[in-house]
N, C-alpha and C positions, 0 to 999 in steps of 0.2 A: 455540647461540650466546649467548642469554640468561644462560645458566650461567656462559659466560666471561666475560662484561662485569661482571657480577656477584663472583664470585670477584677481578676485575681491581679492582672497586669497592673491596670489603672491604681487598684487598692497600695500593692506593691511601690507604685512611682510616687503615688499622694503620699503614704506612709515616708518614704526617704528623702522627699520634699520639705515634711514636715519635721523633720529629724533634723535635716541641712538646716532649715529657718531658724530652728530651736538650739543648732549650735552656735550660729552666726548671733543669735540673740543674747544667748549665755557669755559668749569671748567677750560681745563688746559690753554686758552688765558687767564683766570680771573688769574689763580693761577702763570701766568708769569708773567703777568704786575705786580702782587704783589711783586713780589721778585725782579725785577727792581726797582720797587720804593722803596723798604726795602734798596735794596745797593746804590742807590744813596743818599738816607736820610744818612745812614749810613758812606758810603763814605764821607759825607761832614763833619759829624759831626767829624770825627775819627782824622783828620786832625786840626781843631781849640781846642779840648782838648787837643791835642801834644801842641801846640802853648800856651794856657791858661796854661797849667802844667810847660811849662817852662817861663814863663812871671811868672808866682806863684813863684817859684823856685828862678827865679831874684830878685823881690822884699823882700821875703824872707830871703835873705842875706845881701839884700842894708838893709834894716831894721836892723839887726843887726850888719851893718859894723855900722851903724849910731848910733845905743841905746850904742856899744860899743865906737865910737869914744866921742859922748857926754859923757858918763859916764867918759871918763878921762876927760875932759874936769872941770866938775863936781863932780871929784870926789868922785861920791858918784852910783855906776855901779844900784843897785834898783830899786830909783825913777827915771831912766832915763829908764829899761824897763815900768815901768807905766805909763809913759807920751806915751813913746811910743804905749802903748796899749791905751792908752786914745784917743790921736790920729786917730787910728782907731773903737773905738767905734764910734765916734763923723763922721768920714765918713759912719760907717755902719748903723748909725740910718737915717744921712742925706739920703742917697740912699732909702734906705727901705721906709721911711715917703716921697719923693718926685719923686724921680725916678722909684719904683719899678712896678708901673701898665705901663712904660714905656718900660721898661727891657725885662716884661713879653710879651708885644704888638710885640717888636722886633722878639725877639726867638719865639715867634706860627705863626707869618707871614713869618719869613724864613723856618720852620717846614713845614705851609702849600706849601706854593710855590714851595718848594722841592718836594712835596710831590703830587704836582698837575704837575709839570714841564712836 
């Protein structure tokens, strides 16, 4: 009988040995695939804020070649940045009141799809 309690014992320590390895295995599978899909969200994103920042950067300056080439034009250098900012009020209300549940729909499905890839 000692033999078996014994043998039962061993089985017992192997069995929750193999439990422990198989959970230490599983945390850090979980805790890789996290960090892969952290750098690939991120990867992709890092790359079109470069792009967006200097797309910003262009229009930015064509805006003010233009507020400044109208102001001679005009005259009058003021109301030619107001028009100009009028100008984009008027597209940033457009977007916001018609596009923006659209805008929003884009960026969480590319988010997810990265994010499921």
């Amino acid at each position: 009988m000692p033999e078996t309690t014994e043998t039962l014992k061993d089985s017992i320590e192997s069995l929750l040995e193999s439990a422990t390895d198989y959970g230490k295995t599983s945390y850090e599978l979980v805790k890789l695939k996290a960090i892969d899909k952290t750098a690939d969200v991120i990867s992709t994103l890092i790359p079109r804020l470069i792009v967006i920042s200097i797309l910003t950067l262009f229009l930015l300056f064509l805006n003010l070649g233009v507020a400044l080439y109208l102001g001679e034009i005009l005259e009058n250098m003021y109301y030619v940045f107001f028009v100009v900012a009028a100008f984009y009020l008027v597209i940033g209300l457009f977007v916001h009141l018609f596009l923006h549940k659209r805008f929003k729909r884009k960026v969480s499905d590319s988010i997810i799809k990265q994010a499921l890839k």
